[in-house]
KETOR-674104 format. One record per residue (C-alpha): residue in one letter; x, y, z. Coordinates in pm, 1 decimal. Each point is the difference from the previous one (the first is absolute). Layout:
BEGIN
PT lumro        x        y        z
PT     a        X        Y        Z
...
This chain:
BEGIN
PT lumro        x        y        z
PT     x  -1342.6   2706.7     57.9
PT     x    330.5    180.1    -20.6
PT     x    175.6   -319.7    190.9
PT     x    361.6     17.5    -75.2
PT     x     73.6   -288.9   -230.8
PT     x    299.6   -234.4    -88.3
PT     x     80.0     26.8   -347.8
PT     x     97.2   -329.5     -7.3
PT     x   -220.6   -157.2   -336.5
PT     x   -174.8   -327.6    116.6
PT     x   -180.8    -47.3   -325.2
PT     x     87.0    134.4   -327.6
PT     x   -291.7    -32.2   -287.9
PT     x    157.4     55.4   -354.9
PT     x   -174.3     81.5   -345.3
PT     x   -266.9   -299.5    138.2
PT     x   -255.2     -9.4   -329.4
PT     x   -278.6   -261.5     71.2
PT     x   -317.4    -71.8   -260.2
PT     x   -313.5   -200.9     22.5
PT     x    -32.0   -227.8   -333.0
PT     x   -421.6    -12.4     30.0
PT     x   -145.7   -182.0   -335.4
PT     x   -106.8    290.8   -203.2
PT     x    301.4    276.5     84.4
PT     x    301.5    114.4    226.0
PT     x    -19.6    134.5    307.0
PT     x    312.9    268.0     58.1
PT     x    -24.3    -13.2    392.0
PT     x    357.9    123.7    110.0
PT     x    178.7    191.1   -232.0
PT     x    382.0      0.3     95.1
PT     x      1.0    106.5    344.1
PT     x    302.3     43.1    191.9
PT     x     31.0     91.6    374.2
PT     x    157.8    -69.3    375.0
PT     x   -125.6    -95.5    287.5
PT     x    231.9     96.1    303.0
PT     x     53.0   -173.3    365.5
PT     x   -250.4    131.3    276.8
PT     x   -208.4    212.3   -235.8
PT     x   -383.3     16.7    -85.2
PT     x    -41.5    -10.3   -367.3
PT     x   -341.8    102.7   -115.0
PT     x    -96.9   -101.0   -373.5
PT     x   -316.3    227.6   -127.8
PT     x   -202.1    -41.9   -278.0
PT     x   -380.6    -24.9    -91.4
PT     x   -141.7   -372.3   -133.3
PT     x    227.9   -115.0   -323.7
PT     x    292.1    212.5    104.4
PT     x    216.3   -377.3     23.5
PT     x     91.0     77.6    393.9
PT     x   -130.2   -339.6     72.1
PT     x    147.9   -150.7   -292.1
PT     x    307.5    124.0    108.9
PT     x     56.4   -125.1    361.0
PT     x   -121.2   -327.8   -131.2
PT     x    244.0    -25.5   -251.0
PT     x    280.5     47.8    331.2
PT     x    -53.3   -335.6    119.9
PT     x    -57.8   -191.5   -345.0
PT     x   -388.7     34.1     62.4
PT     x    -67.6     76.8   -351.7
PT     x   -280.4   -294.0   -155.3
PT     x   -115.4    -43.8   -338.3
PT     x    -96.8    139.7   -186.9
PT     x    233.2    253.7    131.4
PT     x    376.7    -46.6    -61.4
PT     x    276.0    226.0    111.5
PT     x    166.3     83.3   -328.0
PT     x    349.5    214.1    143.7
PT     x    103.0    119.6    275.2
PT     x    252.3   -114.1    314.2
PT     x   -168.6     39.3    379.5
PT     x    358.5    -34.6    175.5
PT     x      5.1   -134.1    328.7
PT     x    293.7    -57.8    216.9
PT     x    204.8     30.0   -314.5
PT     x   -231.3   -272.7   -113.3
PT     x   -244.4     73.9   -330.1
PT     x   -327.2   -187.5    163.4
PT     x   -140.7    -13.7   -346.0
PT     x    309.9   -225.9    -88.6
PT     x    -70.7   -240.5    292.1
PT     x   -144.2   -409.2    -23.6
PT     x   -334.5    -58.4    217.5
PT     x    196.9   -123.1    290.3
PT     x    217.8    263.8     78.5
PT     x   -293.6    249.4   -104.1
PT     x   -194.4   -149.4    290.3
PT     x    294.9     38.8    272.1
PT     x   -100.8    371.8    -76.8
PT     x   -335.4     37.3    -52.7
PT     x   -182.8     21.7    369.1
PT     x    351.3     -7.3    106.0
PT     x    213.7    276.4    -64.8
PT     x   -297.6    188.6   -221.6
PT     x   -359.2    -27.2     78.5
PT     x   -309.1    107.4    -86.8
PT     x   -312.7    132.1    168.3
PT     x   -318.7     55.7   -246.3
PT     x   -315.4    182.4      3.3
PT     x   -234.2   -285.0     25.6
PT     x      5.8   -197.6    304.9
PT     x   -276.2   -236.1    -83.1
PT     x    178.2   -141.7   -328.8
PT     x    313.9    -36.3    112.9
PT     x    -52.1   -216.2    360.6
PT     x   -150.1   -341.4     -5.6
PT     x   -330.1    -13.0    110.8
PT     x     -1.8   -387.5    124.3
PT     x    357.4    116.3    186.6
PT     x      6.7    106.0    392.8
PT     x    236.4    343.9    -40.1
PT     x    283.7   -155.2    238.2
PT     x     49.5   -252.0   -255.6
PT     x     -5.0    235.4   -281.8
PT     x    249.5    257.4    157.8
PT     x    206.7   -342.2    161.3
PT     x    101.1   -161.6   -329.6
PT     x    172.7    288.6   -143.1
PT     x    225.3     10.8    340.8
PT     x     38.4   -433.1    -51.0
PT     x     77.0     75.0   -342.1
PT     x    277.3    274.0    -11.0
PT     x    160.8    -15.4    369.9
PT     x    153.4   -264.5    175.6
PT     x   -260.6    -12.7    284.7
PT     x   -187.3   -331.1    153.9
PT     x   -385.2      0.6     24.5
PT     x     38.6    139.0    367.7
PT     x    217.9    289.4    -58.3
PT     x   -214.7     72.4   -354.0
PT     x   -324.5      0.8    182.2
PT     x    173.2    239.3    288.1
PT     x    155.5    210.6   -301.4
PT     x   -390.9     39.5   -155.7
PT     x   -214.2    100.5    315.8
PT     x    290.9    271.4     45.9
PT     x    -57.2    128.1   -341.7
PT     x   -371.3    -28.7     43.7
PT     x     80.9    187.4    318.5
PT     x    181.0    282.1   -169.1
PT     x   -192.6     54.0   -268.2
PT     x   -279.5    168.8    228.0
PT     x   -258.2   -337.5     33.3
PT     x   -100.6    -64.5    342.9
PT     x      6.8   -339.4    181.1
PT     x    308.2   -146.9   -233.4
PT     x    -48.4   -364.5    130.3
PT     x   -381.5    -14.4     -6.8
PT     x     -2.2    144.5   -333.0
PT     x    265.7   -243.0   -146.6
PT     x   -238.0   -250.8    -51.0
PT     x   -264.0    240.7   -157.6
PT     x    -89.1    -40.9   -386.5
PT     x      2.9    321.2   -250.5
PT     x   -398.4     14.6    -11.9
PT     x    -18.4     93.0    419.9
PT     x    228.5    326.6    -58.3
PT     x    -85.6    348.7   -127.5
PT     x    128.6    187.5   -317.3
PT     x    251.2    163.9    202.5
PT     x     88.5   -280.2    216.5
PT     x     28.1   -240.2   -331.8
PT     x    259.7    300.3   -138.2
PT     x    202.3    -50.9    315.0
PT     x     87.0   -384.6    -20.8
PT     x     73.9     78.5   -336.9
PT     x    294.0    235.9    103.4
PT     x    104.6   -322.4    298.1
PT     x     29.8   -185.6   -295.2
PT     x    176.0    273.1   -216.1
PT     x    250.3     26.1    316.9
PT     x     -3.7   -337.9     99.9
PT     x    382.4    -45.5    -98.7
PT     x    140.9    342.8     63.6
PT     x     33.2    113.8   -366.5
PT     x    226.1    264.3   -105.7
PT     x   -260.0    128.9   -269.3
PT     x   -389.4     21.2     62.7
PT     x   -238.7     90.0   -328.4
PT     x   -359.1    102.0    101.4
PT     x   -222.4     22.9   -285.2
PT     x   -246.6    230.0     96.2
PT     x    -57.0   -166.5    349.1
PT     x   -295.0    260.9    141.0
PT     x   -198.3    -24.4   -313.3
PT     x   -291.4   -161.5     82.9
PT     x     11.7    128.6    361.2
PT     x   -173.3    314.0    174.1
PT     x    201.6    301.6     72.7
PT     x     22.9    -42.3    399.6
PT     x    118.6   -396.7    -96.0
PT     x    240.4     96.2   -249.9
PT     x    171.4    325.1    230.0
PT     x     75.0   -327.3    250.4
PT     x    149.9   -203.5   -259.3
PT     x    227.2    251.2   -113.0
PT     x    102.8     79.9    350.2
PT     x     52.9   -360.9     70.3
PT     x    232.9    -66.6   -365.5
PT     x    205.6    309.7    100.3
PT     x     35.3   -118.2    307.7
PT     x    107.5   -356.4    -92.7
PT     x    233.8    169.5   -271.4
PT     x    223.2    135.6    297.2
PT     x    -65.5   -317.4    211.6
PT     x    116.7   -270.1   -321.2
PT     x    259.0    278.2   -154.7
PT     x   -201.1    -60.2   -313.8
PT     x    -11.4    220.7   -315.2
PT     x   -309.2     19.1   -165.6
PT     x   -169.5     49.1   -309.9
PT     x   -400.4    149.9     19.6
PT     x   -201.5    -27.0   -294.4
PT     x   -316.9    258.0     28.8
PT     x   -210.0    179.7   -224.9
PT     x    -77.5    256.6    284.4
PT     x    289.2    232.8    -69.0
PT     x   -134.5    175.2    366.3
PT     x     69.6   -332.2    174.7
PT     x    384.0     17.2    -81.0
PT     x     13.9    351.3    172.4
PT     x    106.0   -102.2    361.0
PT     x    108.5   -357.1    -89.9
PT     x    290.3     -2.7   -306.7
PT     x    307.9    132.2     16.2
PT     x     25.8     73.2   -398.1
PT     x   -304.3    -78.5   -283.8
PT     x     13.2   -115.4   -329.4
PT     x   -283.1     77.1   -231.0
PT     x   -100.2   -250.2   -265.3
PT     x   -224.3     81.4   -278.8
PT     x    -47.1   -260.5   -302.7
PT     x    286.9   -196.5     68.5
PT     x    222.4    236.7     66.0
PT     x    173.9    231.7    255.7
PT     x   -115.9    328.4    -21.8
PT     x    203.6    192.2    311.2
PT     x    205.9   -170.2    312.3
PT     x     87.8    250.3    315.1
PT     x     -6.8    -30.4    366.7
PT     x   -346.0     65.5    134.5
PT     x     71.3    363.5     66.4
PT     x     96.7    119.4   -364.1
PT     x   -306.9   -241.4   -136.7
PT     x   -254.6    210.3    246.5
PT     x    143.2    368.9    -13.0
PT     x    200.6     -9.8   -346.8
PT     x   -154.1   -240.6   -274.3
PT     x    142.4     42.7   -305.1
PT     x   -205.7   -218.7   -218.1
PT     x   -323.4     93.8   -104.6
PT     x   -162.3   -353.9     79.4
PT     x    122.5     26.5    332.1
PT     x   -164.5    382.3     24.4
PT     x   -326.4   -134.2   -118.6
PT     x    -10.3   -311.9    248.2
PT     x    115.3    198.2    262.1
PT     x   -316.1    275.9    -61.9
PT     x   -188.1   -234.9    -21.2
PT     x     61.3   -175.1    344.6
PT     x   -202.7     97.7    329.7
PT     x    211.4    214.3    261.3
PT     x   -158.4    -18.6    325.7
PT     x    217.1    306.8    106.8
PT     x   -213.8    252.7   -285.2
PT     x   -266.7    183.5     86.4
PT     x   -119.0    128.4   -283.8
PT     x   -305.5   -108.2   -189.2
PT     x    173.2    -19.1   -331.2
PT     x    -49.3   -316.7   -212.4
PT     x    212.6   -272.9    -91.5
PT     x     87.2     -5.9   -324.3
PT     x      8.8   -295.7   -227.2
PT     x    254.0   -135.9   -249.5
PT     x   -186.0     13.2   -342.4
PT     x     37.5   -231.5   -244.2
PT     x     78.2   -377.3      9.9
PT     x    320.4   -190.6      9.2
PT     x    179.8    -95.5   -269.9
PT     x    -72.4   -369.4   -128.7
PT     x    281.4   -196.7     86.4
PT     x    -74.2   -241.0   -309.3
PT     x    171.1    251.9   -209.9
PT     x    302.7    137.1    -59.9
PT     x     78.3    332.9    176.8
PT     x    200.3    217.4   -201.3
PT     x     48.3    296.5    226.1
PT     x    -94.7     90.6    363.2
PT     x   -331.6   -252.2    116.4
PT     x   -100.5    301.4    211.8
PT     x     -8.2    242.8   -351.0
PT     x   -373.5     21.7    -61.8
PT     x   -141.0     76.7    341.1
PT     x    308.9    276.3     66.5
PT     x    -49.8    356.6     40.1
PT     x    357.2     78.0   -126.6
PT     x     74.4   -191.2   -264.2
PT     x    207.2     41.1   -305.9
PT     x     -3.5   -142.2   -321.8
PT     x    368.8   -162.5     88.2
PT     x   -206.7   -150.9    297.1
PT     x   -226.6   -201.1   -268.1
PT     x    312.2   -102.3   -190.7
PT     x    237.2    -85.4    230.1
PT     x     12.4   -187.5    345.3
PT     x    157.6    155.7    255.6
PT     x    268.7   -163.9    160.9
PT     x     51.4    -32.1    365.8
PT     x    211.0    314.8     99.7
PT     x    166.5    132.5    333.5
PT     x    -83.4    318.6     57.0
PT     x    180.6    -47.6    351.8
PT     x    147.5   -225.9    238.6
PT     x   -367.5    -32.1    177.8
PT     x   -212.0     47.8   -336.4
PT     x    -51.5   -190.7   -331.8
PT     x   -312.3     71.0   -243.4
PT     x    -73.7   -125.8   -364.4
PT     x   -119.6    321.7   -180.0
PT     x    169.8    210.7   -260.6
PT     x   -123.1    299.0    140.2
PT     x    102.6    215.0    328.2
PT     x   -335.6    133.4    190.2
């Protein structure tokens, strides 16, 4: 969005590595990742299904669940590694000072629960508000968060809202106790396109409202377009290229990025050419990766991409890709 940013870092992710101990094998879903998140930005994360961008915010706020277990890796947080934290003092930041908004309404609100209760008990449990104030404090964010009739739909359950409306009290919830960080994990998934252009208006509002950074998890590279402020694109675990949004659209250097980005809609072309597709399959994250995970569905690659993995490497201040190669 070209906003001009603080480069103060709010969240710094370092070398995380988490794996998934199933019965049979070894899942290698994050593969060393570093990166930093930094105050009033839009961070989009990009990657198709198995690319470990879900893992990854997960693994922020100690979400992690066997069988997965977060093997290395420090998420520092006001000078604080989370991952070093005791349940207590992981849950005065979780819903707190970091929350989360996910993709599925339905499974993650209480069907049997009226919403004002739902949205209510994070407030009771985090701030030092009485019931009155609390219920005040959750009709306004019902209120901001675009539902009509706050007080008359307090006392409405999940089941008598719509998709979109359903995604909304998940964000009052998300901002229910002004946090400094908000992760969406692909919030407009499962909505239409005129539903999910309102609730990225609405989070981009609310980002300037709360003075929140945020973290967006997407596989629809063309989503991130007029919403992040820089990308990082994940592919098998790992970071393939991280640059503001500008650079990522007009200058990709990496040719997974290329490929995603040709083959992504753009509403402003005319033309009748085809997308193209990515052949070839992902890499199976059960076993080891030698050399680049992106190696046998490149068009440019080397045998030194087959034999060794690239590291992570600046290529400016604005631009960092994992390839051996210069295209």
């Amino acid at each position: 969005m070209n906003r001009r940013l603080d480069k103060e870092v709010v969240l710094s992710v370092k070398n995380l590595t988490v794996k998934f101990f199933t019965k049979n094998r070894i899942v290698n879903a994050v593969n060393g990742i570093s990166y930093d998140l930094y105050k009033g930005e839009i961070l989009g994360i990009v990657g198709e299904s198995g690319s470990g961008k879900s893992v990854n915010v997960l693994s922020i706020t100690n979400l992690i669940r066997p069988p997965g277990k977060i093997i290395n890796g420090e998420i520092i947080y006001n000078n604080t590694d989370i991952l070093s934290l005791n349940t207590n003092d992981l849950r005065k930041i979780r819903g707190n000072e970091i929350s989360n908004i996910f993709q599925d309404p339905l499974s993650s609100l209480n069907p049997v629960l009226k919403i004002g209760k739902q949205i209510i008990e994070s407030i009771l449990k985090h701030l030092k508000l009485n019931k009155i104030n609390a219920k005040k404090r959750t009709i306004n964010l019902i209120n901001n968060v675009g539902i009509p009739s706050a007080e008359e739909r307090y006392i409405n359950y999940p089941h008598q809202f719509s998709g979109g409306m359903r995604q909304r009290i998940m964000i009052s919830i998300g901002l229910s106790c002004d946090p400094k960080i908000l992760i969406a994990d692909e919030p407009t998934t499962a909505l239409d396109v005129t539903i999910q252009a309102q609730i990225v208006n609405l989070i981009e509002k609310l980002k300037i409202q709360y003075n929140m950074s945020i973290i967006w998890i997407t596989h629809d590279l063309g989503l991130l377009a007029g919403l992040a402020d820089r990308i990082i694109v994940m592919y098998a675990g790992r970071i393939m290229e991280e640059a503001n949004v500008t650079e990522i659209y007009e200058n990709p250097k990496h040719p997974y990025t290329k490929a995603l980005l040709e083959s992504t809609p753009d509403l402003n072309d005319n033309s009748q050419d085809k997308l193209k597709n990515i052949d070839g399959y992902p890499p199976d994250m059960t076993k080891e990766i030698i050399g680049c995970p992106f190696y046998n569905r490149c068009f440019y690659k080397q045998n030194i991409c087959f034999q060794t993995n690239p590291a992570l490497r600046q290529l400016s201040t604005k631009h960092k890709i994992a390839c051996h190669i210069d295209i």
